[in-house]
C-alpha positions as CSV (number, residue, x, y, z in Angstrom):
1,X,103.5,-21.0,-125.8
2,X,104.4,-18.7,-122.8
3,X,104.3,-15.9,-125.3
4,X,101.3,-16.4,-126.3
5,X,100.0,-16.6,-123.1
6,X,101.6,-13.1,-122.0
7,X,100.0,-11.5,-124.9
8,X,96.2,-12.7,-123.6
9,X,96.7,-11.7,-120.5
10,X,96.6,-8.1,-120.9
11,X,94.0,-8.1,-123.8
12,X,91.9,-10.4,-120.3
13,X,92.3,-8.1,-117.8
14,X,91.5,-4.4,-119.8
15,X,88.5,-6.1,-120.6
16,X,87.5,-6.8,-116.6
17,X,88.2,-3.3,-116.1
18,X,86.6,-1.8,-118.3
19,X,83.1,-4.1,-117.3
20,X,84.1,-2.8,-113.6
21,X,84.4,0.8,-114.3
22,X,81.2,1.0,-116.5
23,X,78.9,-0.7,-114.0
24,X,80.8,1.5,-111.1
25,X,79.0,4.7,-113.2
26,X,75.7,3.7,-113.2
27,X,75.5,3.0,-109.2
28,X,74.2,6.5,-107.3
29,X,77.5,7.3,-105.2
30,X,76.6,7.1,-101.3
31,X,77.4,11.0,-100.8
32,X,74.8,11.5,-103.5
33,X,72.1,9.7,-101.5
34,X,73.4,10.7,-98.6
35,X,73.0,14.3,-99.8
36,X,70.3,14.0,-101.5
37,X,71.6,15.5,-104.6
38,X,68.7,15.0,-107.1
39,X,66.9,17.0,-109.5
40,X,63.5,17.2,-107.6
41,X,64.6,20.7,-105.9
42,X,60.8,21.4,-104.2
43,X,60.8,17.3,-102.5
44,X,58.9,14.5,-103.7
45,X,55.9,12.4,-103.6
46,X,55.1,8.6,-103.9
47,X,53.0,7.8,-106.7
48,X,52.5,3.6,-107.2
49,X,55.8,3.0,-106.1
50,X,57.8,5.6,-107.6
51,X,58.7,8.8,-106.1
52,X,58.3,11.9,-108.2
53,X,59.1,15.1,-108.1
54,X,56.9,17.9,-106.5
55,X,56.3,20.5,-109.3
56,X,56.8,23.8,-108.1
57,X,54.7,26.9,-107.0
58,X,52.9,28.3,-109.7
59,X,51.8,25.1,-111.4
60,X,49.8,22.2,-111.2
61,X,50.2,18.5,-111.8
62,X,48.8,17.0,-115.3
63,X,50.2,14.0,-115.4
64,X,52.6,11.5,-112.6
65,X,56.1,10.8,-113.7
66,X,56.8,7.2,-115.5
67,X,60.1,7.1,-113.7
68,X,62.0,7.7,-110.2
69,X,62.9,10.9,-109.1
70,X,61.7,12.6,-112.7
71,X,59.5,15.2,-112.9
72,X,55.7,14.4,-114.5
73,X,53.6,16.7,-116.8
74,X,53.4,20.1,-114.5
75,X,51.6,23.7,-116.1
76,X,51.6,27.0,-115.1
77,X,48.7,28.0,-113.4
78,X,45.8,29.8,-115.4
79,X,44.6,33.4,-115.4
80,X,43.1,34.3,-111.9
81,X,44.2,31.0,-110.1
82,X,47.8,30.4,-108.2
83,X,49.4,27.3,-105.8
84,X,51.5,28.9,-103.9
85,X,53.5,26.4,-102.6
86,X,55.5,23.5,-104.7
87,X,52.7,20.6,-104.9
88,X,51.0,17.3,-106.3
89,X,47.5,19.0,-106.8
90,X,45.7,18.4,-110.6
91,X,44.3,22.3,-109.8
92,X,45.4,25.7,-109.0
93,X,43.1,27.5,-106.7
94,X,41.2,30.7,-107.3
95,X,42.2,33.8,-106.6
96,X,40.4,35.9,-103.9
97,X,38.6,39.0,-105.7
98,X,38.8,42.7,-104.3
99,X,35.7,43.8,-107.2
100,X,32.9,42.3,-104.6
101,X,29.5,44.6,-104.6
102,X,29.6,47.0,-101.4
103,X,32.4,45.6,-100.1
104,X,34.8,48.7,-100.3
105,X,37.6,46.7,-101.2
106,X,40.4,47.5,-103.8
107,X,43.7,45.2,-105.1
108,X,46.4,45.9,-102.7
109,X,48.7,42.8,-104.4
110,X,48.2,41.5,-107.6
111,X,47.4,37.4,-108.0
112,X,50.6,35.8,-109.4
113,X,50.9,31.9,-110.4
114,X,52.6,31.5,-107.2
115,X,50.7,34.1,-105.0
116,X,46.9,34.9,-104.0
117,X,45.7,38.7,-104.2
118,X,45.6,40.7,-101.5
119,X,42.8,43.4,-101.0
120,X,42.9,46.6,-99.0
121,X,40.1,48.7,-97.7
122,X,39.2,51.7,-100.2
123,X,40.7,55.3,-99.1
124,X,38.4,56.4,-96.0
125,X,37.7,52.9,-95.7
126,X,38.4,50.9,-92.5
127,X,38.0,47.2,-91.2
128,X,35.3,46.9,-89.1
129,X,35.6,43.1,-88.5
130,X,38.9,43.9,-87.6
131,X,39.6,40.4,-88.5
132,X,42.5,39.4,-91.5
133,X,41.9,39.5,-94.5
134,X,39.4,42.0,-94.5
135,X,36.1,40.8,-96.5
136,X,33.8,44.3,-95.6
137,X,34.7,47.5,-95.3
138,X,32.5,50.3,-94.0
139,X,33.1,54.0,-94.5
140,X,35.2,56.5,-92.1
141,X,32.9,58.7,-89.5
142,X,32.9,62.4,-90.5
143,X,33.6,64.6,-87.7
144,X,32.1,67.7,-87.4
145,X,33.4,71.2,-85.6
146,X,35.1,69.2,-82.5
147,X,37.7,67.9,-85.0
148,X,39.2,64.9,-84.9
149,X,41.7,63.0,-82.5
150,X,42.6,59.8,-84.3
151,X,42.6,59.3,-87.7
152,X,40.4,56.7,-89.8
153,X,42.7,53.8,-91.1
154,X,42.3,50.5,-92.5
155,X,42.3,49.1,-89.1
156,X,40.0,51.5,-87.1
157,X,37.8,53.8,-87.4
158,X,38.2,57.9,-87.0
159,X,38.0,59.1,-83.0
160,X,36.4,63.1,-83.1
161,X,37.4,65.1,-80.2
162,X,35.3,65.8,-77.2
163,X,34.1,69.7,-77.2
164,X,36.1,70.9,-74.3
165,X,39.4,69.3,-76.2
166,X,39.3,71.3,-78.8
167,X,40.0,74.4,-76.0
168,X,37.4,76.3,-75.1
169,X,38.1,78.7,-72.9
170,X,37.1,79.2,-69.6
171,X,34.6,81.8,-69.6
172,X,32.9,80.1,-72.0
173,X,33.2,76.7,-69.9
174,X,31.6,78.9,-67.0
175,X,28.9,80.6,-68.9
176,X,28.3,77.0,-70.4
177,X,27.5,75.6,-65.9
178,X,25.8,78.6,-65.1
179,X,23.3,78.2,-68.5
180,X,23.0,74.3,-67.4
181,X,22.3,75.3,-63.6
182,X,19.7,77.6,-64.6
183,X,17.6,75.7,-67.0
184,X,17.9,72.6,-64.2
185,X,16.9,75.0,-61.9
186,X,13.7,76.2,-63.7
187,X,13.3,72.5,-64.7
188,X,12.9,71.6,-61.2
189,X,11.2,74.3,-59.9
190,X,8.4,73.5,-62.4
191,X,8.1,69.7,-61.8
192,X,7.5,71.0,-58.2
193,X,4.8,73.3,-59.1
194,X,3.6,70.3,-61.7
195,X,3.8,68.0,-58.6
196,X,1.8,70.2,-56.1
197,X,-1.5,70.4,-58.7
198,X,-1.6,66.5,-60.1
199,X,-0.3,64.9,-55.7
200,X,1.7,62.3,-55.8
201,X,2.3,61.3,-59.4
202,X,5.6,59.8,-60.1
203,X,7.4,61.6,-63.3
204,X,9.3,58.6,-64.2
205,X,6.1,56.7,-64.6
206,X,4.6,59.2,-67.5
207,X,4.4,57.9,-70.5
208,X,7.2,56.3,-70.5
209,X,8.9,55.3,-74.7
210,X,9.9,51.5,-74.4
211,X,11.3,49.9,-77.6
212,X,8.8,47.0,-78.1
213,X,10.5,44.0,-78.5
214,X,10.5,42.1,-81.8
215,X,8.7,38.9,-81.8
216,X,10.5,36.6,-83.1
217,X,9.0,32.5,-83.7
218,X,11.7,29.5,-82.8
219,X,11.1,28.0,-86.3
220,X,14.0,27.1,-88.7
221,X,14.5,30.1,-91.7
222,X,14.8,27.8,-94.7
223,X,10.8,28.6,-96.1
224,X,12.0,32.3,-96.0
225,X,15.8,32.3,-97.0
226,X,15.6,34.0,-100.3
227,X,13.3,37.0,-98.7
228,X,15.5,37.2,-95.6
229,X,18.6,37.3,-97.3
230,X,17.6,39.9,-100.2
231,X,16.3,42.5,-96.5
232,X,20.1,41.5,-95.2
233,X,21.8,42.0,-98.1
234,X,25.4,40.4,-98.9
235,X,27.3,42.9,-96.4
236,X,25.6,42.4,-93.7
237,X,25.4,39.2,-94.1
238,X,29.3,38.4,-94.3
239,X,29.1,40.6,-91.1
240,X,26.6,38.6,-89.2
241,X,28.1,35.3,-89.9
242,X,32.0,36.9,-89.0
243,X,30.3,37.8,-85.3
244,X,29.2,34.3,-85.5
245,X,33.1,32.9,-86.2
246,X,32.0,31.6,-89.1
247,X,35.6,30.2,-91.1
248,X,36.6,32.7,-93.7
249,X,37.1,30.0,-95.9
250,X,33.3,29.0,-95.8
251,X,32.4,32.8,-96.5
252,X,35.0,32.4,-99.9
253,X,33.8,29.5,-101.4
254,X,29.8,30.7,-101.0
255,X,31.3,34.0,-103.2
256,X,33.3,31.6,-105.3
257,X,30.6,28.6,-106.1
258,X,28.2,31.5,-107.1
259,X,30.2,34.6,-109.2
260,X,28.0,38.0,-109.8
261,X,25.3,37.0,-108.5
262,X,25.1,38.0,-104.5
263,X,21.3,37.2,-104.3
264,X,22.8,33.9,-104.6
265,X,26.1,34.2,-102.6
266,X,23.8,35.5,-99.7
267,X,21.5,32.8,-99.6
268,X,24.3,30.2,-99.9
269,X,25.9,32.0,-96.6
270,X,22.5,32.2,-94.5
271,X,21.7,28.4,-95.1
272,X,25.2,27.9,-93.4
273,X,25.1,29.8,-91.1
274,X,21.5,28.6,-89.8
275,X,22.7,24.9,-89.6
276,X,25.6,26.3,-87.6
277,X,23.3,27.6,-85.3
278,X,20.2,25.6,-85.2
279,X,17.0,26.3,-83.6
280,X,18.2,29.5,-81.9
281,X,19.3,30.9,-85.8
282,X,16.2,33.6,-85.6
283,X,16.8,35.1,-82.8
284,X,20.5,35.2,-83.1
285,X,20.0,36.5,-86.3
286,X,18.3,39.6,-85.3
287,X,19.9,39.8,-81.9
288,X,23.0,40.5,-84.4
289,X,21.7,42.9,-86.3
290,X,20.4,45.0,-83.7
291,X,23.9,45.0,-81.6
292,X,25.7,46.4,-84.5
293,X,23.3,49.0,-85.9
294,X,21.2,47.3,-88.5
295,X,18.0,48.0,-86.3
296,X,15.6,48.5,-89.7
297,X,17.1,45.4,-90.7
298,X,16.5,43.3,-87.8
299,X,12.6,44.8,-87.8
300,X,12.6,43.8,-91.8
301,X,13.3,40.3,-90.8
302,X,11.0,40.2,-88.0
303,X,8.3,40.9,-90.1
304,X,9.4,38.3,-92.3
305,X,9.3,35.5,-89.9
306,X,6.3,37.0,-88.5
307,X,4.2,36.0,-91.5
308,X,2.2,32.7,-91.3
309,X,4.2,29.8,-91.6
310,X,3.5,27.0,-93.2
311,X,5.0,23.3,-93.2
């Protein structure tokens, strides 16, 4: 009898053992959670009570994963979109385009999967905005005989020198003052001689050239959107509304909702901008153009608001 009981015994406790050591293996060890150790190497999200992993830059998320700490159905991002950052998102976003009519802009970084394009202003190009990225670029000044002093670059534009830096030399300098002191000279002596025959009339009052002002009505711009923004053009437009701190973001997406077609794009951008500003949009709006150049502009959009208006 007590043989037979020494023989069981063994047979009894390899058994236990064995049950110990296999559920021992399927229990995480605590420097694996302590550590982390897991395959989700980007982090993970919570999706209904499970937490998945974060698929990485370059692709999107298809489908959640079915169990914890597994990866779900993630693709590569397709032609001209990236994420650039590992993600959850069921879309890639669009890559920014350097091809945009008039906007001087050429690829300076491909679009990846996992990285957006970068654009660069064209060779004798520069930034106007002077804002990053760069959405318009306008062409470098041309100087003429005085040379230049800084040159154009995609930041800023080229600096010519001033005549006398170029070294003119000093009888020329002098000849120059005495030439100048003469014709003021004559200048005054016949404004004397003018003076003497017409009494007491003042010079400065004569005639004087006064830029009339543009007239311009406190009405919104919406019944005259599409004719306003076809005299701006898309350019100018992404100009007026950077002046304005208008988001870059805002300026993308009214290129992006409305591909090749900038009547559109411009449109898109002028209706923004307009609620952005309210009932002082018209005035602004010119007062814009005129500041930075655009004076035939601003006149063209005068006219344009100048026409009867009807409600």
């Amino acid at each position: 009898m007590m043989a037979t009981d020494s023989s069981k015994f063994p047979t009894w406790f390899i058994a236990f053992a064995l049950v110990f050591l296999l559920v021992s293996a399927s229990v995480p060890s605590r420097a694996d959670v302590n550590t982390g150790s897991h395959p989700c190497v980007d982090g993970t999200y919570v999706n209904e009570g499970l937490s998945c992993c974060l698929c990485s830059a370059g692709q999107y998320l298809e489908d959640h994963c079915t169990a914890d700490l597994q990866y779900g159905v993630c693709k590569k991002c397709g032609p001209n979109t990236y994420s650039s950052q590992p993600n959850k998102e069921k879309n890639c976003e669009r890559c920014t385009s350097c091809t945009q009519i008039s906007a001087n802009l050429e690829v300076a970084e491909s679009c990846t999967a996992a990285k957006n394009a970068k654009c660069q202003c064209q060779k004798e190009h520069y930034c106007s905005s002077g804002i990053e990225p760069c959405r318009i670029c306008e062409p470098c000044k041309k100087c003429g005989a005085e040379g230049i002093k800084v040159d154009c670059t995609a930041k800023n534009n080229t600096v010519c020198n001033d005549p006398i830096e170029k070294g003119i030399n000093a009888g020329t300098i002098a000849g120059s003052i005495i030439g100048v002191l003469l014709v003021i000279g004559l200048a005054l002596f016949a404004f004397f001689c003018w003076k003497k025959k017409s009494g007491s009339r003042n010079l400065t009052n004569e005639d004087p050239e006064e830029r009339k002002p543009i007239n311009v009505p406190e009405w919104d711009l919406q019944p005259n959107l599409y004719a306003i923004a076809e005299a701006i053009g898309w350019a100018d437009m992404c100009m007026v509304a950077t002046c304005s701190k208008v988001p870059d973001t805002v300026i993308s997406a009214c290129e992006r909702d409305n591909p090749h077609d900038t009547q559109q794009q411009t449109v898109e951008l002028l209706k923004n901008w307009e609620e952005r500003q309210g009932r002082q949009a018209p005035k602004k709006l010119i007062a814009i153009l005129q500041t930075n150049g655009k004076q035939s502009k601003a006149e063209k959009v005068g006219d344009i608001l100048s026409r009867p208006h009807t409600v």
